[in-house]
C-alpha positions in Angstrom: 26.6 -43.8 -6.1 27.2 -46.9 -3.8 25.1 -45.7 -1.2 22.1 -44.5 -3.6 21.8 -48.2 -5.0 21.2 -49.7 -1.7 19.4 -47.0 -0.5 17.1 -48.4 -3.2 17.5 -52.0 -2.8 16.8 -51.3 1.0 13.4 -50.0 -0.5 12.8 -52.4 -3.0 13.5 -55.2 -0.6 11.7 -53.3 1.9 8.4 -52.1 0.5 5.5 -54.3 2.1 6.8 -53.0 5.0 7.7 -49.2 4.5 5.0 -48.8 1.7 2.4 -46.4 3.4 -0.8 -47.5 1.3 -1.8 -50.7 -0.9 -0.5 -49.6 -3.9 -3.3 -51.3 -5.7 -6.1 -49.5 -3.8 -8.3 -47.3 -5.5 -10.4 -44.7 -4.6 -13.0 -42.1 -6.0 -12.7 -39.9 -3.0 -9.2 -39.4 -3.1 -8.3 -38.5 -7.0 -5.8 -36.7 -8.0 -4.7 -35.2 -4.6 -1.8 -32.9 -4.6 1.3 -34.1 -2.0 0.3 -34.0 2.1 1.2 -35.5 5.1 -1.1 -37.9 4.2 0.2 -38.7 1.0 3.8 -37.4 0.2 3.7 -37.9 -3.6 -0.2 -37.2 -4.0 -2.6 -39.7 -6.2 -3.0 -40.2 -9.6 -6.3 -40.3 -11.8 -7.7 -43.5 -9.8 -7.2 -42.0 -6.2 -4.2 -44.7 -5.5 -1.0 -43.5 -3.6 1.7 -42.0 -5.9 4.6 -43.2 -3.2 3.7 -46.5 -2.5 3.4 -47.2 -6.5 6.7 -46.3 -6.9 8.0 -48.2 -3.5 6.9 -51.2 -4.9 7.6 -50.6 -8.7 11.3 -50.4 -7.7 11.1 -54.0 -7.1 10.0 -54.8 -10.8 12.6 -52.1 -11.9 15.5 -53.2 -10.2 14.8 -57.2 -10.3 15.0 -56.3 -14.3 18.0 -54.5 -14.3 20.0 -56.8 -12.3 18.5 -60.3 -13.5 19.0 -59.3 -17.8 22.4 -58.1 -17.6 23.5 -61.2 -15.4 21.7 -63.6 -17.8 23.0 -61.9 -20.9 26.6 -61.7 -19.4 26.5 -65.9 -18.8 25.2 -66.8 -22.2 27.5 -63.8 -24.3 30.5 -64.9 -22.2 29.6 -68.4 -23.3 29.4 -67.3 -26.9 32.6 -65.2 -26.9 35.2 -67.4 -25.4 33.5 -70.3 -27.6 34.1 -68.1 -30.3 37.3 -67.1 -30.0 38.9 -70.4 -28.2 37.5 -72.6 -31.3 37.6 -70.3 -34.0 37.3 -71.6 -37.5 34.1 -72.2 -38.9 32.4 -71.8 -34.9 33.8 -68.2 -34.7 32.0 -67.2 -38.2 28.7 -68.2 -37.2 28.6 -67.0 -34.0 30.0 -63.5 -35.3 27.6 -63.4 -38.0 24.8 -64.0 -35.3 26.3 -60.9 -33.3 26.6 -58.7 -35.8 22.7 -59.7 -37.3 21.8 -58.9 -33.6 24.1 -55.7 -32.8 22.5 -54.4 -36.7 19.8 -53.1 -34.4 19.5 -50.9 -31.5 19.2 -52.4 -28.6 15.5 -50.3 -28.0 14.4 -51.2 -31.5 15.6 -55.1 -30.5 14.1 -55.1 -27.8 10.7 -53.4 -28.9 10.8 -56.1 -31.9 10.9 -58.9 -28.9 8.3 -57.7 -26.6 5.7 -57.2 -29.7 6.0 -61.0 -30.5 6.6 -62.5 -27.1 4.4 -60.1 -25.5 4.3 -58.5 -21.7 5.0 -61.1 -18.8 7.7 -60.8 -16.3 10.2 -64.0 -18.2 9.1 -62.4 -21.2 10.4 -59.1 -20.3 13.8 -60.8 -19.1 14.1 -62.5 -22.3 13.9 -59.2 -24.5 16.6 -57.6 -22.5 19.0 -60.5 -22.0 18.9 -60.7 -26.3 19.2 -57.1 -26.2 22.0 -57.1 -24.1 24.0 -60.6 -25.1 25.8 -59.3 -28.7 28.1 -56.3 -26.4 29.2 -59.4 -24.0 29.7 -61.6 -26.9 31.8 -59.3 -28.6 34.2 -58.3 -25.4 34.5 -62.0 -24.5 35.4 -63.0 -27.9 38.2 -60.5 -27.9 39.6 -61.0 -24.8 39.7 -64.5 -24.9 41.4 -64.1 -28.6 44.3 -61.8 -26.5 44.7 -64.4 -23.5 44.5 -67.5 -26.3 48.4 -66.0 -27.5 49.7 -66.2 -23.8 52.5 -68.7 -23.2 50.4 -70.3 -19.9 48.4 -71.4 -22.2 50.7 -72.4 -25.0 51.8 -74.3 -22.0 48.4 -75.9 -20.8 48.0 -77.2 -24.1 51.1 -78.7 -24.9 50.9 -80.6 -21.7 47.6 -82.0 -22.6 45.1 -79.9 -20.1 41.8 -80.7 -21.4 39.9 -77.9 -23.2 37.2 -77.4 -20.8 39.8 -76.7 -17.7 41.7 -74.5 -19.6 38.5 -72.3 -20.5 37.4 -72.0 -17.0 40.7 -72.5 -15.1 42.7 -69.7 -17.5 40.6 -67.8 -19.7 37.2 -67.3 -18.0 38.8 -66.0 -14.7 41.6 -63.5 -17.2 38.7 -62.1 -18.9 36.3 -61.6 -16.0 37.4 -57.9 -15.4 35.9 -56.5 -18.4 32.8 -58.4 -17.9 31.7 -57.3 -14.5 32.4 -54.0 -16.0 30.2 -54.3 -18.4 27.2 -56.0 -16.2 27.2 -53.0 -14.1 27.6 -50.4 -16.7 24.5 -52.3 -18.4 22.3 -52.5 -15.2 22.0 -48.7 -15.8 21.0 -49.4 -19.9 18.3 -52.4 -18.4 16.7 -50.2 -16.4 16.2 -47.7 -18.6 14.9 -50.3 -21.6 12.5 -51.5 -18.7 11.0 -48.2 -18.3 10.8 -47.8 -21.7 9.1 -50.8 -22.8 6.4 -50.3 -19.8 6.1 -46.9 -20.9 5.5 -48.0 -24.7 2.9 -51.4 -23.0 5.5 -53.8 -23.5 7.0 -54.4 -20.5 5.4 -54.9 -17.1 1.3 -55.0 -17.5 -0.9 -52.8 -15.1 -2.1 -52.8 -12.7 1.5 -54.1 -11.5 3.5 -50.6 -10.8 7.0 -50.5 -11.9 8.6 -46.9 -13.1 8.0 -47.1 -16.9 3.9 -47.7 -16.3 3.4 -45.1 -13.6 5.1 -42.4 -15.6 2.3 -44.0 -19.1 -0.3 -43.8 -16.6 1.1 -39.8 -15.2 1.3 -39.0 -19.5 -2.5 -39.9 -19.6 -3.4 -37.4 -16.6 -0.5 -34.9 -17.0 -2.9 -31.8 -15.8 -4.5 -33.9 -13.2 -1.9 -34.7 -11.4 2.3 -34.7 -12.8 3.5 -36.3 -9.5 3.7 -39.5 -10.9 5.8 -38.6 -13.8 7.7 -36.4 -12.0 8.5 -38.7 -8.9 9.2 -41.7 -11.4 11.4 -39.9 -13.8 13.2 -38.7 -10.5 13.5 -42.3 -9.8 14.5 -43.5 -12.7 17.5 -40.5 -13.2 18.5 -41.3 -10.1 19.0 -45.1 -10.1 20.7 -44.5 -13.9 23.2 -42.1 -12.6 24.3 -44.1 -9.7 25.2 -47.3 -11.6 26.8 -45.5 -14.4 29.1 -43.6 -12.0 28.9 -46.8 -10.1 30.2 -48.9 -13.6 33.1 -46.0 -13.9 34.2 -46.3 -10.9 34.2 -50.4 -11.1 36.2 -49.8 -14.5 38.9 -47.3 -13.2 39.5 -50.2 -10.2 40.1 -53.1 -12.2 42.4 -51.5 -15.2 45.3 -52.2 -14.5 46.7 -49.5 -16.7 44.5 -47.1 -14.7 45.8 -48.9 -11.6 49.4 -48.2 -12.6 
């Protein structure tokens, strides 16, 4: 699974220089070609290279999967240990705002967000860091609850250690397991709302590529040419996969009960 994901952030990273063919270039003489030497993947309905597309809509794809959960993992941290370090009258409204949040799907959230912010790449980071902020909020508030109880830091506070070094000298770093967990369980989940939101004209705009449009614009010309859907859903399946088994594997290494 390791090797997969930077196989593809090789390509990502890489794809001005490996992309065979403008990805942006049209042309009438070349429409809807099936797959040659010339062109691996064929062309869709405009006569633009089906491979290249999806080099370079890898970039959009994977930037959005890794930037969202990273963002949503520093602001629901932030919420959580707030939340449960404080407690009182703090912890009620910022578990009231999770739970108004985690009422809806995270697709349904995120569709809701995109309709009023609109398409645009920050825009597009923004729907998914909401979408994805209540599930770190929630695990950071409960861990942080479970390492509040421990005698170091009975001890920290009866020796006066001001509140802000005991969050980030003792709780952040005892909680930061289950968190890093979660970011790369949730890379998998970004990527897939990414795709769906293009797919659905919310997310990245045309003529941009990233994996959710190409497989829109593939839906329009299905009996023209499938190659795009096919090679982006490929794409897509693959990438998923990889973190998830990627995330499992992350998760069995830092339980310690697993470890044991």
């Amino acid at each position: 699974a390791a090797l997969i994901i930077a196989v593809f952030v090789a390509v990502a990273v890489l794809a001005p220089w490996i992309a065979p063919y403008n990805p942006l270039a049209q042309s009438i003489l070349k429409i809807n070609q099936t797959p040659s030497w010339a062109h691996w993947l064929g062309t869709d309905q405009f006569g633009r290279d089906v491979l290249s597309r999806m080099i370079y809509g890898s970039r959009n794809s994977l930037i959005f999967g890794l930037l969202s959960p990273v963002l949503a993992a520093i602001v629901g941290t932030t919420m959580g240990v707030v939340a449960g370090y404080f407690g009182g009258a703090v912890d009620r409204v910022i578990s009231r705002l999770v739970d108004l949040l985690l009422a809806f799907p995270e697709l349904l959230l995120a569709i809701i967000i995109a309709a009023a912010l609109g398409g645009g790449f920050w825009n597009v980071v923004a729907v998914l860091t909401v979408a994805f902020v209540p599930g770190f909020a929630r695990v950071a508030r409960a861990q942080t609850l479970s390492v509040k109880q421990e005698p170091y830091i009975e001890a920290a506070v009866a020796v006066g250690v001001s509140t802000p070094v005991i969050i980030f000298r003792h709780i952040v770093p005892n909680i930061a397991a289950p968190i890093v967990v979660l970011v790369t369980l949730w890379v998998a989940s970004a990527i897939r709302l990414e795709a769906s939101l293009s797919f659905l004209g919310l997310g990245t705009q045309p003529p941009i590529p990233s994996w959710g449009n190409i497989i829109r614009d593939g839906l329009n010309n299905l009996f023209g040419s499938p190659w795009p859907i096919i090679g982006a859903g490929f794409a897509i399946t693959c990438v998923v996969l990889a973190f998830n088994l990627f995330g499992d594997a992350v998760r069995d290494a830092l339980d310690p009960e697993t470890a044991l």
